[in-house]
MDAnalysis code that builds the backbone (N, CA, C; Angstrom):
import MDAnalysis as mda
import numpy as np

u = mda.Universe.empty(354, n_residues=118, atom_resindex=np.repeat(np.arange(118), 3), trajectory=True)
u.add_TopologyAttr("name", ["N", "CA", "C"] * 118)
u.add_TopologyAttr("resid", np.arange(1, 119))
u.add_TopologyAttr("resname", ["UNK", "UNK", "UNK", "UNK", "UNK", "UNK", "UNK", "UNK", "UNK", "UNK", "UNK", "UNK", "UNK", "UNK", "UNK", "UNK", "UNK", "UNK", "UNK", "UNK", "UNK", "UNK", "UNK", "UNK", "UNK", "UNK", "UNK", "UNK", "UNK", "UNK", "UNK", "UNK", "UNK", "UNK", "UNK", "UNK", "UNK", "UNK", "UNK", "UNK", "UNK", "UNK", "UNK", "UNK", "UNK", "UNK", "UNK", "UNK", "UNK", "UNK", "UNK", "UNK", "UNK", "UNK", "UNK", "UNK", "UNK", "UNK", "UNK", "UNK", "UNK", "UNK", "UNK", "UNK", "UNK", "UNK", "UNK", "UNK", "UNK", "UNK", "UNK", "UNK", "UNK", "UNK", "UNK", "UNK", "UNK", "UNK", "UNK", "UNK", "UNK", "UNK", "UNK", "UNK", "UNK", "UNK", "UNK", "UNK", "UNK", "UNK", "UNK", "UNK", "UNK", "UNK", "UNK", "UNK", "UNK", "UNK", "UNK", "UNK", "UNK", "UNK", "UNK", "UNK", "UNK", "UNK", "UNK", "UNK", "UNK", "UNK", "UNK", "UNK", "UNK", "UNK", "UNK", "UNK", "UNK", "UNK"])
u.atoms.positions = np.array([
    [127.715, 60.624, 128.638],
    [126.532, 60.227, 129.365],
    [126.311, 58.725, 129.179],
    [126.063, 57.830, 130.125],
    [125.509, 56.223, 130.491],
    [124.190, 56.473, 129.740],
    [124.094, 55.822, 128.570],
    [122.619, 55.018, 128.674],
    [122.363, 54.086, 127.372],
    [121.896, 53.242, 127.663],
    [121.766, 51.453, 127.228],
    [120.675, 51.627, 125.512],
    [120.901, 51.196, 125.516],
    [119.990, 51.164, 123.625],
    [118.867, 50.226, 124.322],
    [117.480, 49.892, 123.850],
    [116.335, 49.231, 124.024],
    [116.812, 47.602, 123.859],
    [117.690, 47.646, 122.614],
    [117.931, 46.232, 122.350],
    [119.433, 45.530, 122.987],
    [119.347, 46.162, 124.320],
    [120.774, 45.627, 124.988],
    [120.844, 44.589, 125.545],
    [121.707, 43.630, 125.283],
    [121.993, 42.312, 125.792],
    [122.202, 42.426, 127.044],
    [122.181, 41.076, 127.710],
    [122.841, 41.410, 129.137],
    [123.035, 39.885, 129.519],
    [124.523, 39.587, 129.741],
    [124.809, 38.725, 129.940],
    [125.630, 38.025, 131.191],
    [125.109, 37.291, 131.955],
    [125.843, 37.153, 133.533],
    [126.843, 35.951, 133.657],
    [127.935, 35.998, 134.395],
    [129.080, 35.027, 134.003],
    [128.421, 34.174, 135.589],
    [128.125, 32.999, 135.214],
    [127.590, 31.883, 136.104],
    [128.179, 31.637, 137.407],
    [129.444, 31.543, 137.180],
    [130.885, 31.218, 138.152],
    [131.260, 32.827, 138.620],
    [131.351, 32.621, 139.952],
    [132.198, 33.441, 140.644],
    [133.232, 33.873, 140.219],
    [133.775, 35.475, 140.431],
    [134.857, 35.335, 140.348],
    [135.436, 36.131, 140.808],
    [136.523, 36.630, 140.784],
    [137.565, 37.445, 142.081],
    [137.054, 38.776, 141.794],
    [136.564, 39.568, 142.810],
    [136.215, 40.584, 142.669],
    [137.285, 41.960, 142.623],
    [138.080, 41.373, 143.054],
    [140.099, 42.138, 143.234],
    [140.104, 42.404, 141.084],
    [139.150, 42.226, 140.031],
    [139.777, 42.085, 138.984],
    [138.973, 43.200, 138.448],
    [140.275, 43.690, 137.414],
    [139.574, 45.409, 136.599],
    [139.086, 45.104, 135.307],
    [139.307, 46.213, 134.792],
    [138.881, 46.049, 133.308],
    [139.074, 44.876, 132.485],
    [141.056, 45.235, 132.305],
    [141.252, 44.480, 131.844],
    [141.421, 42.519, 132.301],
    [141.108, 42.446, 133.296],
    [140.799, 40.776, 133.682],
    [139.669, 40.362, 133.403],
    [138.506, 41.614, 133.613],
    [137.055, 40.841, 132.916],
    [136.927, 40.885, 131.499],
    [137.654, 41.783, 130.568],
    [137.687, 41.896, 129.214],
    [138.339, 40.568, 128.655],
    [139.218, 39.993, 129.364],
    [139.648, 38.807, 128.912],
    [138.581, 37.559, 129.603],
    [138.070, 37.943, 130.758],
    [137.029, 36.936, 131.024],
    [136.116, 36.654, 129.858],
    [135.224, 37.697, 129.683],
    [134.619, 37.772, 128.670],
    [134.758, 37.349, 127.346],
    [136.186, 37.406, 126.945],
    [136.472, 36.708, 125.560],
    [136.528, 34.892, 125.916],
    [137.397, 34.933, 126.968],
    [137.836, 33.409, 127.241],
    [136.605, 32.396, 127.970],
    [136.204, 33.281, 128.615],
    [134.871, 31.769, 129.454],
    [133.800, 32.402, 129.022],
    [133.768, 33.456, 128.407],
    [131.680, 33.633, 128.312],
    [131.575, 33.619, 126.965],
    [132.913, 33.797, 125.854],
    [132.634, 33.484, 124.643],
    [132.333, 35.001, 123.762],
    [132.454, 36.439, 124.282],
    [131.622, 37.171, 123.741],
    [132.676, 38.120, 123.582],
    [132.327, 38.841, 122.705],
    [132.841, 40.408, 122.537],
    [132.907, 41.411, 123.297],
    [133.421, 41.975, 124.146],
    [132.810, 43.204, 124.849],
    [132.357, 43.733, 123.818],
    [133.253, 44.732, 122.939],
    [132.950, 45.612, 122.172],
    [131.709, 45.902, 121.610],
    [130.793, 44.158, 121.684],
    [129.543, 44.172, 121.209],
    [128.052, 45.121, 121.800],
    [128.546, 45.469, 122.689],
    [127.660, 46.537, 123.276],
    [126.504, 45.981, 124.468],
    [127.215, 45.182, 124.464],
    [125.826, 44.085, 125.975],
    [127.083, 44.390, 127.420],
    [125.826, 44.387, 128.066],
    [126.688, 44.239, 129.611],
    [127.042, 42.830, 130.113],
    [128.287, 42.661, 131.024],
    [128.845, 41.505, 131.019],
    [128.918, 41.656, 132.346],
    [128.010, 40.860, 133.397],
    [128.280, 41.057, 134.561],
    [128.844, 40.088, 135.622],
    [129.365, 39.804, 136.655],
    [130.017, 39.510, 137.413],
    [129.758, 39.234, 138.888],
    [129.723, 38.181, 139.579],
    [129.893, 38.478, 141.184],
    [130.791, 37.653, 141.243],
    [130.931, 37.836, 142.921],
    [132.344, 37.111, 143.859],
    [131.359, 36.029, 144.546],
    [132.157, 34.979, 145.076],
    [131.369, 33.658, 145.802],
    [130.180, 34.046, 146.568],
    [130.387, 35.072, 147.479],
    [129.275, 35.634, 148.369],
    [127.996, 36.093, 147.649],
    [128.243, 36.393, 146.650],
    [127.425, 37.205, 145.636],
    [126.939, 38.933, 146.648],
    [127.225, 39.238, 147.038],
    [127.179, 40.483, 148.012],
    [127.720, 41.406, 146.751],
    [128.451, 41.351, 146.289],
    [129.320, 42.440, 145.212],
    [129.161, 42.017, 143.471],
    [128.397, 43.389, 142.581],
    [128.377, 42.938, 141.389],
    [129.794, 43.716, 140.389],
    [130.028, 43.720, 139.341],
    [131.045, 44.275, 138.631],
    [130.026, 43.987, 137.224],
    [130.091, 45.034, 136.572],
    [129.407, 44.928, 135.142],
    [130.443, 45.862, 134.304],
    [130.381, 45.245, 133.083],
    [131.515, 45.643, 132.430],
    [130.672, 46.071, 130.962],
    [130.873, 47.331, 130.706],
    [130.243, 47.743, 129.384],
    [130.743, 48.773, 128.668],
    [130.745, 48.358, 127.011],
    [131.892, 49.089, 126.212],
    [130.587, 49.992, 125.543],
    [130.751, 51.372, 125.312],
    [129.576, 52.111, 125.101],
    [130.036, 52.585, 123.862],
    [130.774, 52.527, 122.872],
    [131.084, 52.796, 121.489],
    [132.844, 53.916, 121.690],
    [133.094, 54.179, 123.091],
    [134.168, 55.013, 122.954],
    [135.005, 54.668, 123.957],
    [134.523, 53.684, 124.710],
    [135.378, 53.243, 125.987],
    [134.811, 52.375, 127.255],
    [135.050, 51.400, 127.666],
    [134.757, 50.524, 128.558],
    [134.506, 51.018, 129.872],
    [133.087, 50.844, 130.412],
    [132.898, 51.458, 131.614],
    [133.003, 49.742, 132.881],
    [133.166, 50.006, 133.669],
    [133.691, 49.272, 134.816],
    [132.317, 49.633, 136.244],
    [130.995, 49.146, 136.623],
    [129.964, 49.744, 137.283],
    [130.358, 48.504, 138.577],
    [130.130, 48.695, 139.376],
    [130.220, 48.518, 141.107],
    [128.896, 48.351, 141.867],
    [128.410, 47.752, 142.120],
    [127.519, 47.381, 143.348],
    [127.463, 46.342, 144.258],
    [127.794, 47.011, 145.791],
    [127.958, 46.183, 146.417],
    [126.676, 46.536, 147.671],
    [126.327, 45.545, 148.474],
    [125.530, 45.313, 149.286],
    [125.570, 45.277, 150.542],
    [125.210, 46.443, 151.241],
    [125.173, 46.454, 152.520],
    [124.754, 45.052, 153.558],
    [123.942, 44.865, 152.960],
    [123.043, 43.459, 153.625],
    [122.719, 42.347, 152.617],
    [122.442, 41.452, 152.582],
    [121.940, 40.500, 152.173],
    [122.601, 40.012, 150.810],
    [122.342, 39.225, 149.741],
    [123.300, 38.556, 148.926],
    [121.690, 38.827, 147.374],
    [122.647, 39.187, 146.612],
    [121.801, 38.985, 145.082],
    [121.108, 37.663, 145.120],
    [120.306, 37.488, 144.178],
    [119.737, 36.011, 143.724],
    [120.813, 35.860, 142.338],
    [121.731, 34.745, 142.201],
    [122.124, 34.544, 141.092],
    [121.901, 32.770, 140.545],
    [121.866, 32.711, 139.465],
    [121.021, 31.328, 138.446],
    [122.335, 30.853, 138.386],
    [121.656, 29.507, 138.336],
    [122.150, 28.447, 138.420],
    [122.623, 28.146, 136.713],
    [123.682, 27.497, 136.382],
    [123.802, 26.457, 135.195],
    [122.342, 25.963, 135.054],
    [122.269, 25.809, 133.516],
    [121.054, 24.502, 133.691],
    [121.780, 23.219, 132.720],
    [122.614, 23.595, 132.094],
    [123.684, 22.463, 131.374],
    [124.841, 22.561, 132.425],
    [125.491, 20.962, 131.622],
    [127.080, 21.353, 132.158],
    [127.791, 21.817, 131.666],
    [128.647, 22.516, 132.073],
    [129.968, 23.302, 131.181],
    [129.002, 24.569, 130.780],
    [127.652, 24.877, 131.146],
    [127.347, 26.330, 130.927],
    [128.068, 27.303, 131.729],
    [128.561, 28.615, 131.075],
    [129.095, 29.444, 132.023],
    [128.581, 31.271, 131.903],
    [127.457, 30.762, 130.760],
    [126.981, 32.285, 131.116],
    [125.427, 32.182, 130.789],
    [124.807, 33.030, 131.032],
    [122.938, 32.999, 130.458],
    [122.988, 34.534, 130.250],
    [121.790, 34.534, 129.567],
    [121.664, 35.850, 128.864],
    [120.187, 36.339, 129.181],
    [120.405, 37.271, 129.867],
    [119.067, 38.359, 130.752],
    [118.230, 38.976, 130.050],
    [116.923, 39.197, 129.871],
    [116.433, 40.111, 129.461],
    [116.620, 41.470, 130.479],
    [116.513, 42.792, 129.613],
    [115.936, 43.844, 131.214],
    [115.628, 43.750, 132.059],
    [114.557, 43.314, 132.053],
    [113.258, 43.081, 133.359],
    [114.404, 42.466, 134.364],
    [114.698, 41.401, 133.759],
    [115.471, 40.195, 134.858],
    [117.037, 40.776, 135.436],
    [116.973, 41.577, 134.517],
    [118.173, 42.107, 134.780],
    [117.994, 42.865, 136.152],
    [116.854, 44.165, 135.784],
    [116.642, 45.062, 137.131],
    [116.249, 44.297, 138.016],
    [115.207, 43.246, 137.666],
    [114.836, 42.475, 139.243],
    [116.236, 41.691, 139.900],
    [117.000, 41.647, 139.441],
    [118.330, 41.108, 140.301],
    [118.802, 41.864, 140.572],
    [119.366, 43.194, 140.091],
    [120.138, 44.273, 140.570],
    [118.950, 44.913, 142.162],
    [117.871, 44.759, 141.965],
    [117.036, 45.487, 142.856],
    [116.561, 44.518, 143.839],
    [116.954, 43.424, 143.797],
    [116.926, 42.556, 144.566],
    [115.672, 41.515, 145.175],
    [115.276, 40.592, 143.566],
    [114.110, 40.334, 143.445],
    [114.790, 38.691, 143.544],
    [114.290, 37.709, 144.294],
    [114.547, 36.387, 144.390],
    [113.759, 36.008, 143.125],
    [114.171, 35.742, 141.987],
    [113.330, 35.253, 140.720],
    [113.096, 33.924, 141.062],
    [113.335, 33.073, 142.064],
    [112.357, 31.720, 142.312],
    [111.327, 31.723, 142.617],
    [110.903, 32.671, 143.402],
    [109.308, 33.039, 143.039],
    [108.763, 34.556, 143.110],
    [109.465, 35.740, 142.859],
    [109.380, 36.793, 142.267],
    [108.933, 37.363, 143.048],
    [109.940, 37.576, 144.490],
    [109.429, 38.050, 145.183],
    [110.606, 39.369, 146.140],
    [110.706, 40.373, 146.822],
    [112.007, 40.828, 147.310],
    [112.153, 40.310, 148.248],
    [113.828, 40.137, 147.976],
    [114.217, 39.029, 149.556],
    [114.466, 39.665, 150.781],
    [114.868, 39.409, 151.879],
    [113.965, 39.797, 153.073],
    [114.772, 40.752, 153.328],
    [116.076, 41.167, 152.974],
    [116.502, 42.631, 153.029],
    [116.460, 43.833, 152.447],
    [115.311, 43.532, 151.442],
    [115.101, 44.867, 150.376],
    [114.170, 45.346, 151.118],
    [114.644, 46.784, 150.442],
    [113.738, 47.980, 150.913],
    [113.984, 49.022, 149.682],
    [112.983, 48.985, 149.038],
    [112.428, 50.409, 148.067],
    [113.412, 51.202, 148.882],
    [114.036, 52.412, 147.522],
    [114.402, 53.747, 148.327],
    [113.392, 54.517, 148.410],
    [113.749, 55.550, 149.525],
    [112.972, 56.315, 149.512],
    [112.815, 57.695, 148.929],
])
């Protein structure tokens, strides 16, 4: 069974990157440009240039899960660097779901293709 501990990291890789890549290409992403452990138990997530498609990569104590969301319409909100040579920031929850659910965090609002399910 999927489910996240209270105190789960969540960490987003800044730079685009090929969405064509599996496990093992983001497991080495993750060591080489974001600096981190998978194994450590935080989610390590991912988009492609468009930002239309996410990839989150999370090791749950027995095996690396590989999660998929892609977007019918409209494009995620994803953050900017605020240094140079930054290549990852680190999410709380909240910020986490408001991007997956498709919340423009520049001023906290849903962007013009969201729609609540029903």
């Amino acid at each position: 069974m999927l489910s996240f501990p209270g105190s789960l990291k969540i960490f987003i890789a800044l730079e685009p990157c090929d969405m064509r890549a599996g496990i093992n290409t983001l497991h080495a992403l993750v060591a080489d440009k974001l600096k981190e452990a998978v194994k450590s138990g935080a989610l390590f997530v991912f988009t492609n240039k468009r930002r239309r498609l996410l990839k989150i990569l999370y090791f749950d104590g027995t095996g690396c899960w590989l999660m998929t969301k892609r977007l019918e319409q409209g494009t995620f909100f994803w953050p900017r660097a605020a240094e140079e040579g930054q290549t990852r920031l680190e999410l709380v929850p909240e910020a986490f779901a408001m991007l997956t659910d498709g919340i423009d965090m520049h001023g906290a609002k849903p962007r013009g293709w969201y729609e609540r399910g029903k």
